[in-house]
C-alpha positions as CSV (number, residue, x, y, z in Angstrom):
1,X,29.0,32.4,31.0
2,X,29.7,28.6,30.5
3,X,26.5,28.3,28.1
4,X,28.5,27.5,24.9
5,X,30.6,25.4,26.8
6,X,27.6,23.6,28.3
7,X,26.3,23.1,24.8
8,X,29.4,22.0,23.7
9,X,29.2,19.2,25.3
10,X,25.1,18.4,25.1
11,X,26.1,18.3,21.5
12,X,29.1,15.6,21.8
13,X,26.9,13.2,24.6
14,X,23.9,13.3,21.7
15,X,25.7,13.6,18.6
16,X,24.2,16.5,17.3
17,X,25.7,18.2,14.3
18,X,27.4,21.8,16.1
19,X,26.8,23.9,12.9
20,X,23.2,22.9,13.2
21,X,23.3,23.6,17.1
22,X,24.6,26.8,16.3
23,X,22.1,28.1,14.2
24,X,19.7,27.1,16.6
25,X,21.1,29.2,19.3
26,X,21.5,31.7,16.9
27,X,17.7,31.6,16.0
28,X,16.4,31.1,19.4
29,X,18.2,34.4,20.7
30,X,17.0,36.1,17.9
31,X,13.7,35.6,18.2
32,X,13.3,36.1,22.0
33,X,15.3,39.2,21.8
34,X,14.0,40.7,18.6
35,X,10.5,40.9,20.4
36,X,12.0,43.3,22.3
37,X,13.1,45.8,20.2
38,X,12.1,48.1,17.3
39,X,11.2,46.5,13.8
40,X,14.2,48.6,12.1
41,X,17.1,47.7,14.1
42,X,19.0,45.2,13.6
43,X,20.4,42.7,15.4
44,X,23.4,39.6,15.2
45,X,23.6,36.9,17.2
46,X,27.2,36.1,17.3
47,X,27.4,32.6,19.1
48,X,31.0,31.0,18.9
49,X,32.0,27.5,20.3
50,X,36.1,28.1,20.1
51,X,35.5,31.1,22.2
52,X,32.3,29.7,24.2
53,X,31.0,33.5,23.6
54,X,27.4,34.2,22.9
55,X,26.3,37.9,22.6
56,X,24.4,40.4,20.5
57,X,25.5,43.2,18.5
58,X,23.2,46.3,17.7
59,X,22.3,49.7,18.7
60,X,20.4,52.3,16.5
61,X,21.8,55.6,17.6
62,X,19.4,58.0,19.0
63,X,19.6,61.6,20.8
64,X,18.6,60.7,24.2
65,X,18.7,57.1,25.0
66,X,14.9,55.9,27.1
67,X,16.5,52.3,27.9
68,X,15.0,51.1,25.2
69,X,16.5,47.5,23.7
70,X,18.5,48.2,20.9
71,X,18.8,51.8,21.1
72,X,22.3,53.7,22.5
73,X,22.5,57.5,22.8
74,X,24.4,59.6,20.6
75,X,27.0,60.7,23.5
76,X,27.4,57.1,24.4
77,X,28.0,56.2,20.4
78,X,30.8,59.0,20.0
79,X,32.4,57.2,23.0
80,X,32.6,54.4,20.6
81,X,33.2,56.3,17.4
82,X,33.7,59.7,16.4
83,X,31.6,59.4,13.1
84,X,28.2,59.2,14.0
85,X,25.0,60.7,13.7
86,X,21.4,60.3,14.7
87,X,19.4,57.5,13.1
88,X,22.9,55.7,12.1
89,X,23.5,52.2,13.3
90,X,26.5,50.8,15.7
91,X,27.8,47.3,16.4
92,X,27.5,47.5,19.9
93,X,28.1,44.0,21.6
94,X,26.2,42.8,24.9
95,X,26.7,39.7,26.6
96,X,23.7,37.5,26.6
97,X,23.4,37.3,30.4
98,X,23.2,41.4,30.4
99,X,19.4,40.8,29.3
100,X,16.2,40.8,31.1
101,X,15.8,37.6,32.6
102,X,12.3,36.9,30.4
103,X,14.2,37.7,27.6
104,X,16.7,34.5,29.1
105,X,13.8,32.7,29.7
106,X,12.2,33.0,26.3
107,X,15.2,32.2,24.6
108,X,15.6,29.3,26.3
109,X,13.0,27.6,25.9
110,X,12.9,28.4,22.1
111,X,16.2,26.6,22.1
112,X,15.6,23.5,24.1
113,X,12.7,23.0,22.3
114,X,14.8,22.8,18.6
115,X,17.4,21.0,20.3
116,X,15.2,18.0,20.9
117,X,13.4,18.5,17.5
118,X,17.5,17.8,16.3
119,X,17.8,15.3,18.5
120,X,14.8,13.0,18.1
121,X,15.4,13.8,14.0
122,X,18.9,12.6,14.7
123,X,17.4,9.2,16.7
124,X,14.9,9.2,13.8
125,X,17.9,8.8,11.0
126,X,20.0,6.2,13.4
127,X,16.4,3.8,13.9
128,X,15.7,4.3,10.0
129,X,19.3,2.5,9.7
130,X,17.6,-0.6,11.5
131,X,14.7,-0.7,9.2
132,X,14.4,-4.5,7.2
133,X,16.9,-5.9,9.8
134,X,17.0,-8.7,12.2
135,X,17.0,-8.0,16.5
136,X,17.1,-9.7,19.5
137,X,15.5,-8.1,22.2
138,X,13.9,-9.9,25.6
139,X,10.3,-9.2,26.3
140,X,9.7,-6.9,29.1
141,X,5.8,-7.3,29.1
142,X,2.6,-7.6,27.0
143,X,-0.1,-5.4,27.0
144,X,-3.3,-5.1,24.3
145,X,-0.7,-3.9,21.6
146,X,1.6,-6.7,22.0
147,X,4.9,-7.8,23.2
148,X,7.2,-5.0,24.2
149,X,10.5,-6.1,23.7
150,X,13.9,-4.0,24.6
151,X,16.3,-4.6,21.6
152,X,19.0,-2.3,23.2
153,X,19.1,1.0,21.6
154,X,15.1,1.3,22.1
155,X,11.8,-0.1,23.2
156,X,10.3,-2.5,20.3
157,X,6.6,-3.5,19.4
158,X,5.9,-7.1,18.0
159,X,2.4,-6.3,17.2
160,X,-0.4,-8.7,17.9
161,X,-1.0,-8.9,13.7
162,X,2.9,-9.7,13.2
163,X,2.8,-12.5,16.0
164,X,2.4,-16.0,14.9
165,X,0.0,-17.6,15.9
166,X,-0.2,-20.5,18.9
167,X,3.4,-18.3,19.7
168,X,3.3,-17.9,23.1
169,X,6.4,-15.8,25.6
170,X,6.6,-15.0,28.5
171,X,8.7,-11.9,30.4
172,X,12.2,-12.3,30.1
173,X,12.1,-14.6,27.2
174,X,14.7,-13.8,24.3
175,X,13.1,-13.4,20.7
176,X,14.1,-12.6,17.5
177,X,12.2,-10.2,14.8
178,X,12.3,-8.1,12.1
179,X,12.2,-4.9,11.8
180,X,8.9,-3.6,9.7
181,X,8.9,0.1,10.4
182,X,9.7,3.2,13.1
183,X,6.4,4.9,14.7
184,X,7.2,8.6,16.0
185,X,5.3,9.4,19.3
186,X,4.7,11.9,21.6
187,X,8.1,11.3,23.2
188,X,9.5,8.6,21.8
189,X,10.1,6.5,18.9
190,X,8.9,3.4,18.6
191,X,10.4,0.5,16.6
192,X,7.6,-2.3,15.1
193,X,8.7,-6.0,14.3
194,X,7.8,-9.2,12.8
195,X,8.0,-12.4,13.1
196,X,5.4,-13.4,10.0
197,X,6.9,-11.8,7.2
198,X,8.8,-14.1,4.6
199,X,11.8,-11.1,4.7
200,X,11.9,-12.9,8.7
201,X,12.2,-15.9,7.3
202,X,15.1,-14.7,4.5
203,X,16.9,-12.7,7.4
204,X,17.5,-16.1,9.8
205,X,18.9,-18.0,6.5
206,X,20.9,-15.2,5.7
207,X,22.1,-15.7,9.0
208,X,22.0,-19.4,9.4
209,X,23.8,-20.1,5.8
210,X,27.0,-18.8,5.3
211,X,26.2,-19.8,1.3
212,X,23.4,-17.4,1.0
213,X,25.2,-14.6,3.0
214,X,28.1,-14.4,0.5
215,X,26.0,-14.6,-2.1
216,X,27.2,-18.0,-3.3
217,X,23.3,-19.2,-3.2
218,X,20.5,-16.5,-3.9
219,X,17.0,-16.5,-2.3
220,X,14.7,-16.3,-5.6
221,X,11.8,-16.3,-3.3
222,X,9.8,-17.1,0.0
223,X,6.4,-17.8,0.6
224,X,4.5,-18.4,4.0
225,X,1.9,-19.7,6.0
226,X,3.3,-18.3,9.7
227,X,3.6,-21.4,11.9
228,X,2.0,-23.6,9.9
229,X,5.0,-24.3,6.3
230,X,7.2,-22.2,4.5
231,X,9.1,-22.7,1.0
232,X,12.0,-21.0,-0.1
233,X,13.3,-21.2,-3.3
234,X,17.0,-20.9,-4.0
235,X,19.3,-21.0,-6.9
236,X,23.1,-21.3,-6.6
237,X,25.4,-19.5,-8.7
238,X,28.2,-21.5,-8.6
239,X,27.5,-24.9,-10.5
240,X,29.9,-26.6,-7.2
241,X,27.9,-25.9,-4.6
242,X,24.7,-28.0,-4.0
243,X,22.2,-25.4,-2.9
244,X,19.8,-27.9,-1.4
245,X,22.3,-29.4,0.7
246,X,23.9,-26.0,2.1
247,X,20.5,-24.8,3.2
248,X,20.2,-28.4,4.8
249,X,23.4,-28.7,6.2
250,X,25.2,-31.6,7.0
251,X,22.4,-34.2,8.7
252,X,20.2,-31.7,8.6
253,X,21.7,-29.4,10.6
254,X,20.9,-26.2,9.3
255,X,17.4,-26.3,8.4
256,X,17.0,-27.8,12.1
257,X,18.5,-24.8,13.6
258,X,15.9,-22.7,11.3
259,X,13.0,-24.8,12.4
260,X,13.6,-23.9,16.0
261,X,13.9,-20.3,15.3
262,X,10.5,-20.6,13.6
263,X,8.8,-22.6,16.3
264,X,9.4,-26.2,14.8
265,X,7.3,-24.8,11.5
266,X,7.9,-27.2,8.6
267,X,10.6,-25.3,6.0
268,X,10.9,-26.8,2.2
269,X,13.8,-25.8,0.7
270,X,13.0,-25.9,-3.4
271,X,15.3,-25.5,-6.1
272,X,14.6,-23.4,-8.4
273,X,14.2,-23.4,-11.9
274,X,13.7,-21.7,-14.8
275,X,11.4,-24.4,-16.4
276,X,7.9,-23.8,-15.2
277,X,7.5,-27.3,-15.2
278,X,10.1,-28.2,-13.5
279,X,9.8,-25.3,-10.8
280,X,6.2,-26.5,-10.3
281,X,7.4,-30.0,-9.8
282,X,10.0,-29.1,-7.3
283,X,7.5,-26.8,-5.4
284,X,5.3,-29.4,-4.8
285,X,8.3,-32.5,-3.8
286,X,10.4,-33.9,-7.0
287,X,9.8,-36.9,-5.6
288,X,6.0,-37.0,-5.1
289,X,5.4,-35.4,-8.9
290,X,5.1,-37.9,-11.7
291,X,4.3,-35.3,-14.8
292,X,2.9,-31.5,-15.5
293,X,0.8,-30.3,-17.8
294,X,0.9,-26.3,-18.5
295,X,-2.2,-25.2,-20.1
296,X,-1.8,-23.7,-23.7
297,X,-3.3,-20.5,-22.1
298,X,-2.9,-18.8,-19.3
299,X,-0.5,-19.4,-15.7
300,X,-3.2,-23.0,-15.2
301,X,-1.3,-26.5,-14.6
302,X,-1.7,-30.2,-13.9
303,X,-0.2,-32.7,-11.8
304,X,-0.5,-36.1,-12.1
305,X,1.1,-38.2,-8.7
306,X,0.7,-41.6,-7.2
307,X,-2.4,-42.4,-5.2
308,X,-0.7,-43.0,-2.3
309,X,1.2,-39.8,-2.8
310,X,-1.8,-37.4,-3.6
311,X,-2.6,-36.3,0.1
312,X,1.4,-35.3,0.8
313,X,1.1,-33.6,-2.4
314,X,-1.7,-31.8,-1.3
315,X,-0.7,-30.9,2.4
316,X,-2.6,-31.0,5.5
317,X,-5.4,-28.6,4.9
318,X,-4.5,-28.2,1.4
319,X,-1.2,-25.6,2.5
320,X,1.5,-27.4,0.6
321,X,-0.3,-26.9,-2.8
322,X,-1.7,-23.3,-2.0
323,X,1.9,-22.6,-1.0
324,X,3.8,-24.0,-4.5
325,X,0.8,-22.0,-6.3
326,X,2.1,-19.1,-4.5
327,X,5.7,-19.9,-4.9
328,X,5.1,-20.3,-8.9
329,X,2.8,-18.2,-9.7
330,X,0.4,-20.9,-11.0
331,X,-3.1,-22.1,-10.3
332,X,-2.6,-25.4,-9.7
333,X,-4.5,-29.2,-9.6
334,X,-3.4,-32.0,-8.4
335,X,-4.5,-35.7,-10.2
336,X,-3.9,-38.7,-10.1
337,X,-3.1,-40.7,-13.3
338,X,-7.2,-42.0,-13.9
339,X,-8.4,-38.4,-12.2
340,X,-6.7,-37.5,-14.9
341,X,-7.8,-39.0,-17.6
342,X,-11.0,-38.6,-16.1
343,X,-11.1,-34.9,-16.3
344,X,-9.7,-35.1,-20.4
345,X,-12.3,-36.9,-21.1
346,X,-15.0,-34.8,-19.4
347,X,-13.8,-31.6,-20.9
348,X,-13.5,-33.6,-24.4
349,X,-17.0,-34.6,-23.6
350,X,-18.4,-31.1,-22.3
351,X,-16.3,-29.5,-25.8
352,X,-18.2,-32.2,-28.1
353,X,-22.0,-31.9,-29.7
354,X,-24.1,-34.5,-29.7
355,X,-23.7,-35.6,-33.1
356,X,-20.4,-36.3,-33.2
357,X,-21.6,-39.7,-30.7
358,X,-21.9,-43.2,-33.1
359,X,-25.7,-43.6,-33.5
360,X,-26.8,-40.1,-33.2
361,X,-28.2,-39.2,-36.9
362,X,-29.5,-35.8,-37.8
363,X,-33.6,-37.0,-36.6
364,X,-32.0,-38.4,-33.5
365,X,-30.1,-35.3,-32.4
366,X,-32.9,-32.6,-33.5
367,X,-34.6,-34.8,-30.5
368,X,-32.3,-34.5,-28.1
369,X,-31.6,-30.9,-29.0
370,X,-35.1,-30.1,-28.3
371,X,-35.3,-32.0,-24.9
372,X,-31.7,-29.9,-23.9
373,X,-29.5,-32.6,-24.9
374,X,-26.8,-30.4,-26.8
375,X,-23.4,-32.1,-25.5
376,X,-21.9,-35.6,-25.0
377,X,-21.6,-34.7,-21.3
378,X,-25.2,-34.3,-21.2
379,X,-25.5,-37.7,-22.8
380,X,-23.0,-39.0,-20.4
381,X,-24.7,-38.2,-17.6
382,X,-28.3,-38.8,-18.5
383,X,-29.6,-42.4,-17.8
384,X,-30.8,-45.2,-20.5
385,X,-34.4,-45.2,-18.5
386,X,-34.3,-40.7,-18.9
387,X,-33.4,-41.1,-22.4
388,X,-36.2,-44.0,-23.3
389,X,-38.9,-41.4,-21.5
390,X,-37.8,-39.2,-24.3
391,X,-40.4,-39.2,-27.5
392,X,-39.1,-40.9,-30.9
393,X,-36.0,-42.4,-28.9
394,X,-36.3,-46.7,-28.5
395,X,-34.5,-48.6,-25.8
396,X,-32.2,-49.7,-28.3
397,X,-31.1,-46.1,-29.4
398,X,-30.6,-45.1,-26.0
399,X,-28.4,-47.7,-25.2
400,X,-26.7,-47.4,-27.9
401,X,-25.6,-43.5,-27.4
402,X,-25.1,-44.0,-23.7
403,X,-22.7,-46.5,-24.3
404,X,-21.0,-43.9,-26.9
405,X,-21.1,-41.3,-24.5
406,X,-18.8,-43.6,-22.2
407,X,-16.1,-44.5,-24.7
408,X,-16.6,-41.4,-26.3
C-alpha cells in the first residue's frame, strides 16, 4: 500500500529523476502482468506519486467470467455500466496488491533491476563530471593493478602505467592525481588516475598559480619525462605581469611547492615565444644558448653554446634537449662554436667534387674518380701515404690536395 511512497523516497536518497522512475514502474507492472493475460486486452498501469496509488485498469467483457486475468463477466460489467456488451472493453481498476503474488514477484524484480540500471547511469553522469580533474584521495592498499585510493565519492585506481616511477606510498598516505577516465564494472564504477600525464602537471599549476587560474598567464604547453624533468611553457597576456616570476614565486616559492607535489622532479618554466628561435633558445636555458640556426628546410636546428655549458645544455642522459625538441617541435643539435664550424665545413666538403680542390686538374681527378675518390670529404679523410699508393698521383700531388682538402 505504501509502495509509491516507499519509492518516493528511494528516488530523493539517490537522486533519481521521478518521471523516469515512473515509467519504470509503469513498464515493470506491465510486463509482469501482461504475461498473464490475453494478447487483445488491454491494460494501464496507472502509478501516481501525489496519490502514492499504483493499480491496473482493464477488463474485456465476457459472458461467463473463468477467473481469467483481465477478463470481467457481463453481469459484473452492467454493475459498472449499463451500456455494455460482449467482447467490449471496461476500465476496471485493481489495486496492485490484489494480484497473484508471482505476478508481485515478477514485477518486482523487473523494477529493481531498472532502478539500478537508472541509478548506476545516474552515478555514471555525476563521475563523467570528474573526468580531467584533480583528487585527493588516501591509499587504502595496493594490489597487482595498483594503488587503490578512496577519493570520497568512490574507490580510485592509480594504475601501475600512470605511476611514476621510483614513487613509492604506503597505506594511509595522501596523494594527488588526475583523473584519466571511469571504468564501469560488474557492480561498480571505477575511477582511473594519473600522476604522469602533463594535464597533472597543468592541473597543480593551475592550482598552485593564482596567474594561470585567472587566466592572466596561459599554459601554451607541457612536456614530460615523469620523475625525471618537466618544461612548461607559458605566455602572459598582460604585458605587467612577469610570467616567469609568477610561476616562480617570490624566492622561489611556487615552483618549490610544485617540485614537492611532483616528487622533487626538476620543473623549467620557459617563456614562450613566437620566434622559433627564440622559443628554441628559451627551451633549452636563455642563458646557456649563444646562437640558432633554423635549417632552410624542414623543423631541423642548431645550437651553438659554451664548452663548459654544452653538457647542461644537453641534460643528464640527454633529457633536457629531447625535452625542448619536444616542447618546440624541432629536431635539435647542440654545438659548440668549433663543433660547429666543424660540421659546415664537412657538409661543404661532403656537397663539393673533387675538382673544385686547388691542384686537382681534369687528368688528376679522372684518377681519383676511378679509385672512388668523388668528393673533397673523401679527399679529406684519405691519407698522403693512401693517395701516393694511387697510380699516376706523386708525393707532391698528394700533398698538395690533402692540404686543399683541409682548408677547403
Amino acid at each position: 500500500m505504501n509502495l509509491m511512497g516507499t519509492l518516493s523516497e528511494l528516488a530523493n536518497l539517490k537522486q533519481l529523476d521521478k518521471n523516469k522512475l515512473q515509467e519504470i514502474i509503469k513498464d515493470g507492472l506491465h510486463q509482469a502482468i501482461a504475461k498473464k493475460m490475453m494478447p487483445e486486452n488491454e491494460l494501464e498501469i496507472i502509478a501516481d506519486f501525489e496519490t502514492n496509488r499504483i493499480m491496473a485498469r482493464f477488463k474485456k467483457i465476457v459472458a461467463q467470467q473463468d477467473f481469467s486475468l483481465g477478463e470481467i463477466s457481463l453481469q459484473e460489467a452492467r454493475k459498472i455500466t449499463d451500456d455494455v456488451e460482449i467482447g467490449d472493453k471496461i476500465p476496471v481498476e485493481m489495486q496492485i496488491f490484489e494480484f497473484e503474488p508471482k505476478v508481485i514477484r515478477n514485477a518486482r524484480k523487473a523494477i529493481l533491476e531498472r532502478i539500478k540500471s537508472l541509478e548506476e547511469d545516474r552515478i555514471m553522469f555525476d563521475y563523467e563530471k570528474q573526468k580531467n580533474q584533480l583528487v585527493s584521495g588516501k591509499i587504502t592498499k595496493e594490489d597487482y593493478n595498483g594503488y587503490v585510493l578512496e577519493i570520497g565519492y568512490a574507490e580510485a585506481l592509480l594504475p601501475k602505467d600512470e605511476q611514476i616511477e621510483d614513487e613509492y606510498y604506503k597505506v594511509g598516505d595522501i596523494i594527488r592525481a588526475y583523473v584519466v577516465n571511469i571504468r564501469k564494472r560488474k557492480n561498480d564504477v571505477v575511477v582511473i588516475v594519473s600522476r604522469t600525464r602533463p594535464e597533472f602537471v597543468k592541473k597543480i599549476f593551475e592550482t598552485e598559480i593564482p596567474e594561470i587560474n585567472s587566466g592572466l598567464i596561459e599554459i601554451k604547453k607541457i612536456v614530460r619525462e615523469p620523475g625525471i624533468r618537466t618544461k612548461v611553457a607559458v605566455k602572459t597576456l598582460d604585458s605587467k605581469i612577469d610570467a616567469t616570476a609568477s610561476c616562480l614565486g617570490q624566492k622561489g616559492i611556487r615552483i618549490e611547492q610544485i617540485r614537492k607535489e611532483l616528487n622533487n622532479e626538476l620543473v623549467d618554466i620557459v617563456l614562450w615565444d613566437d620566434s622559433p628561435e627564440q622559443l628554441i633558445a628559451n627551451a633549452i636555458g636563455p642563458d646557456l644558448v649563444e646562437k640558432v640556426y633554423l635549417a632552410d628546410r624542414g623543423n631541423f636546428a642548431r645550437i651553438i653554446v659554451s664548452e663548459e655549458n654544452k653538457n647542461l645544455a644537453i641534460g643528464k642522459k640527454g633529457k633536457n634537449v629531447k625535452l625542448a625538441a619536444k616542447l618546440t617541435d624541432y629536431k635539435l643539435d647542440i654545438y659548440t662554436e668549433d663543433e660547429f664550424e666543424e660540421k659546415i665545413s664537412e657538409e661543404r666538403r661532403i656537397t663539393s667534387h673533387i675538382s673544385d680542390l686547388d691542384g686537382v686538374s681534369n687528368k688528376i681527378a679522372e684518377i681519383l674518380k676511378a679509385h672512388g675518390y668523388t668528393s673533397v670529404q673523401d679527399i679529406f679523410e684519405a691519407s698522403i701515404e693512401e693517395l701516393c699508393n694511387l697510380e699516376g698521383l706523386g708525393t707532391k700531388t698528394a700533398t698538395k690536395i690533402k692540404e686543399s682538402a683541409k682548408h677547403f
